[in-house]
C-alpha positions in Angstrom: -38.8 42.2 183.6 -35.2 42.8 182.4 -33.9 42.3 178.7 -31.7 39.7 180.7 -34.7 37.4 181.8 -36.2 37.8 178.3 -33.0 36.1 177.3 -33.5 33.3 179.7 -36.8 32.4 178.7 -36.0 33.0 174.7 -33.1 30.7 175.0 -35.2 28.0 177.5 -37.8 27.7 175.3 -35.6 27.3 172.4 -33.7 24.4 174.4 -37.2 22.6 175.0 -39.0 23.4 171.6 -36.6 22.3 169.0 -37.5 23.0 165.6 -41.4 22.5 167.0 -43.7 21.3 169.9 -44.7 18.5 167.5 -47.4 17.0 170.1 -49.3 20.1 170.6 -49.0 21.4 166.9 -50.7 18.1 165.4 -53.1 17.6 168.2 -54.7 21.2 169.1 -56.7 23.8 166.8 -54.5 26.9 166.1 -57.2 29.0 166.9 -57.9 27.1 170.5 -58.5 28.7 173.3 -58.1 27.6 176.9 -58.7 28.9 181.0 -55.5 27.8 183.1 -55.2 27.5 186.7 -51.7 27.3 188.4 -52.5 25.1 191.6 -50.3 24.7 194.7 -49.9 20.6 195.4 -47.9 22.1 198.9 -47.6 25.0 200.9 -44.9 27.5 200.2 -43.5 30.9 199.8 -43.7 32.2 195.8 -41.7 33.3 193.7 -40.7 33.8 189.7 -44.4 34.5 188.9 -43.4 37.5 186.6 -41.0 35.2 184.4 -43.9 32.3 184.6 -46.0 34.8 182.8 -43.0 36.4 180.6 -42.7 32.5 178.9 -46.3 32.4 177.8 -45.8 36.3 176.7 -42.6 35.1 174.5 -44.9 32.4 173.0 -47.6 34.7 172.0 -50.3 33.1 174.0 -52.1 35.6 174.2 -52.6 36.0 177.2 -55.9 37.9 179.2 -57.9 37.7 182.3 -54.7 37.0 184.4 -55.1 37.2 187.8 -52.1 35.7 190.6 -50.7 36.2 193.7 -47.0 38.2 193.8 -43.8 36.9 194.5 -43.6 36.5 198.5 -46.9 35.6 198.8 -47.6 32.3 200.9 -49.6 29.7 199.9 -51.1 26.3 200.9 -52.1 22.7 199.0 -54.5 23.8 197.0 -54.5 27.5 196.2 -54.9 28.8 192.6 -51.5 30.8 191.9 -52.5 32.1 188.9 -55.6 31.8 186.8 -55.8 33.5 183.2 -57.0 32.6 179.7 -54.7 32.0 176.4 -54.1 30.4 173.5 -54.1 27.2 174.3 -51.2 25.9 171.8 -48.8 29.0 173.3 -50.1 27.6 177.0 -49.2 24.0 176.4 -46.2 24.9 174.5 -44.5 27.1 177.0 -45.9 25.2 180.0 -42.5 23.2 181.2 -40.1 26.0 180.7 -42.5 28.2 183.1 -43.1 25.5 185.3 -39.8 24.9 185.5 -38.8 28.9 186.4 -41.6 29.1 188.9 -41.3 25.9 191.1 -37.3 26.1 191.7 -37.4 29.8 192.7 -40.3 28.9 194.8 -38.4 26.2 196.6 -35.8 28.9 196.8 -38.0 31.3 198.6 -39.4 28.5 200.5 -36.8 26.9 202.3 -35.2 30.5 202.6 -38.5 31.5 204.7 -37.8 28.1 206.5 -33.9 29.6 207.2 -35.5 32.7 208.5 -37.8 31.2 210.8 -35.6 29.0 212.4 -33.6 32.0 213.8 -36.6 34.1 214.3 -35.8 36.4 217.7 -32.3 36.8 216.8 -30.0 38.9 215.2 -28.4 37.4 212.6 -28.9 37.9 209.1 -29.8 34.8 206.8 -27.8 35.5 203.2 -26.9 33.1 200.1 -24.1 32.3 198.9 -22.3 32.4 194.9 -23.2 29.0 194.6 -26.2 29.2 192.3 -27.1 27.7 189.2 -24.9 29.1 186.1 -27.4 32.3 184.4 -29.9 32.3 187.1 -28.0 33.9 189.9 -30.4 37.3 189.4 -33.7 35.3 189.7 -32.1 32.8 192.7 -30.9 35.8 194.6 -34.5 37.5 194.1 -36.1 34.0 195.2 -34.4 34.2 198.7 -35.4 38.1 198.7 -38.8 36.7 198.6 -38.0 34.2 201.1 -36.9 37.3 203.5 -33.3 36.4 203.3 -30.6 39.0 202.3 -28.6 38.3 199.0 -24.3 38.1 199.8 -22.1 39.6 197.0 -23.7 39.1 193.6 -20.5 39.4 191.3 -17.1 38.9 192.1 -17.0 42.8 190.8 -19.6 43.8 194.1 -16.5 43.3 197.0 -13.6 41.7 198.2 -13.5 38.2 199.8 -10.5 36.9 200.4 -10.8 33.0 200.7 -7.8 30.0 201.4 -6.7 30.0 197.7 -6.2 33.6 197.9 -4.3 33.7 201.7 -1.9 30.9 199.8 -1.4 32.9 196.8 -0.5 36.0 198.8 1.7 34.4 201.1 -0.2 35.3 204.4 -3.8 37.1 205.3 -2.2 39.8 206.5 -0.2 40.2 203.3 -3.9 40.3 201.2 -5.7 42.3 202.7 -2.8 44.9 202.9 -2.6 44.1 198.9 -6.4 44.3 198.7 -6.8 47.5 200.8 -4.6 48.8 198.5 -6.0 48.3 195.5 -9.5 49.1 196.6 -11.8 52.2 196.7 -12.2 53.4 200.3 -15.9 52.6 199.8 -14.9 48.5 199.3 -14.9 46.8 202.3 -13.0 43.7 202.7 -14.0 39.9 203.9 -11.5 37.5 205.2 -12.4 33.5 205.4 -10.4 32.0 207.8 -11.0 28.3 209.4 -8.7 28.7 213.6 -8.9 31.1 216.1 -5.4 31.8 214.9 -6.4 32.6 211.7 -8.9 34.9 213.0 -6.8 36.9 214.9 -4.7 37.4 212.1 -7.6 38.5 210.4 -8.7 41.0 212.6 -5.3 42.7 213.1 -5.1 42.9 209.6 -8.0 45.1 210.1 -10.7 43.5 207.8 -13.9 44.5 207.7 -15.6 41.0 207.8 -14.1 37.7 208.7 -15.9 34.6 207.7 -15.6 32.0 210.2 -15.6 28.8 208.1 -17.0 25.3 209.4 -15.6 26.5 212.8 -16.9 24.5 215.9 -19.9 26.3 217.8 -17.3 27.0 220.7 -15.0 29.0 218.3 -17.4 30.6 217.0 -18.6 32.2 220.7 -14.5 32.9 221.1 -14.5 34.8 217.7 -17.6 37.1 218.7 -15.9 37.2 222.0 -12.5 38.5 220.8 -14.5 41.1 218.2 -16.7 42.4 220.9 -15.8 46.3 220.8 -14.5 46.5 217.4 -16.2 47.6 214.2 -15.8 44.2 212.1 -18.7 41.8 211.2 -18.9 38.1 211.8 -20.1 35.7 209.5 -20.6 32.0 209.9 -20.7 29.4 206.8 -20.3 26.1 206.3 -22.6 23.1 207.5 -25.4 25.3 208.4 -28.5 23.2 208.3 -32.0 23.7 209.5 -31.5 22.0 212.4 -28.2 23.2 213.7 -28.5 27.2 212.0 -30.1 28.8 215.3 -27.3 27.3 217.4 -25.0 29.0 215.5 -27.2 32.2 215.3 -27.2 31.7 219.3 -23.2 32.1 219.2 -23.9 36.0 218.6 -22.6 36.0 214.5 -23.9 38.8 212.7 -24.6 37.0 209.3 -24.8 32.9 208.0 -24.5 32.4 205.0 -26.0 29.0 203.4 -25.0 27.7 199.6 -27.8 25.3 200.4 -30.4 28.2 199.5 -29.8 28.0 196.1 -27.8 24.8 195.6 -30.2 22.6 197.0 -33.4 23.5 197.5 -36.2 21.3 196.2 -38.7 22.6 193.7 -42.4 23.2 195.2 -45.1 20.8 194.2 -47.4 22.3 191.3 -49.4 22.2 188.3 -50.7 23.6 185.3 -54.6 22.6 184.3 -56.1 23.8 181.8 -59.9 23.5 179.8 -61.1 24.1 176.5 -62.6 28.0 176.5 
């Protein structure tokens, strides 16, 4: 794992420890010992098992006989994640913060999978978004990896998307992307978001690269993919793209979705942590 998880969990733990775990220090021998057993309460697709393990590492837990399934792994109600021994103050201590890591970037990866399935048989990409929780874009981006989604931009340093606030700052879409192209690297390629047909064919004369077709109506998105047809420009859809209405938009023939709701709102998968006395 990265110095920058190691960072994460350091400055987790210190948000949830305080000045001491005063609970586990006064009621559990120092030298305890203890078998724990990570146990599915639902099905789902895994991931952050390597930072689950890297919290217990940063508490000196001491940590042997670990065994666990690896991130992308599916699981049902019931299955042991992990199993390993440790100290058992170190376990208990650090047991939220990893708890915490490993069920949000497992409901990540699950409803990610969920995504993916939905527009099985097509072909259309499934991405995320920017719209992830502040410091744990890296891990949230690798959760819908495991998920078998494909990660958009991670930085605004990674490429050029021009959005609304940008067209009006510019004056017109043609305007930004001729200011972007020229400030760019001939390796950059350029995204425009536009929301009308009109928009979009001001888009694609301006010669972007991708246009972003944003909470457009199912029939303008067909007209968009029909107007590209031919040219060398890539289509992406975003904007109210649930579960139940993603493979009609897959259906309209857009190369990529992209879906904030990936990282923004998906719900953390049911677990726990038991442990007994060694």
């Amino acid at each position: 794992m990265s110095a920058t998880f190691e960072y994460l969990v350091k400055m987790a733990l210190e948000e949830d420890i305080g000045q001491e775990d005063i609970t586990t220090t006064r009621t559990v021998p120092a030298d305890s010992r203890c078998r724990g057993r990570l146990v599915a309460k639902e099905s789902g697709v895994l991931s952050g098992i390597e930072v689950f393990r890297l919290v217990f590492a940063a508490m000196n837990a001491d940590i042997s006989d670990w065994d666990s399934l690896s991130d992308a792994d599916r699981f049902s109600c019931g299955d042991d994640i992990a199993t390993f021994s440790g100290n058992t103050r170190g376990v208990l201590t650090g047991e939220r913060t990893a708890m915490n890591f490993v069920q949000h970037l497992s409901g990540v990866a699950t409803l990610t999978s969920k995504y993916v399935a939905a527009v099985e048989g097509l072909n259309v990409l499934i991405c995320d978004t920017r719209k992830t929780t502040p410091l744990l874009r890296r891990l949230e981006k690798r959760a819908v990896v495991h998920g078998g989604g494909k990660n958009h931009r991670h930085t605004l340093f990674n490429g050029i998307v021009i959005k609304e606030n940008h067209i009006a700052a510019a004056g017109s879409i043609r305007q930004a992307v001729q200011s972007a192209t020229g400030g760019a690297h001939h390796l950059m390629k350029i995204e425009v978001e536009v929301t009308n047909l009109n928009e979009f064919e001001e888009a694609l004369q301006a010669g972007a690269d991708a246009i972003m077709l944003d909470n457009m109506s199912l029939e303008e998105m067909r007209k968009a993919v029909k107007k590209a047809r031919g040219k060398r420009v890539v289509i992406e859809a975003s904007g109210n793209a649930t579960l139940d209405r993603v493979r009609t938009m897959a259906e309209t023939g857009v190369d990529v979705i992209s879906v904030g709701a990936l990282t923004h709102s998906a719900p953390c998968v049911d677990m726990s942590l038991l442990v007994e006395n060694l």
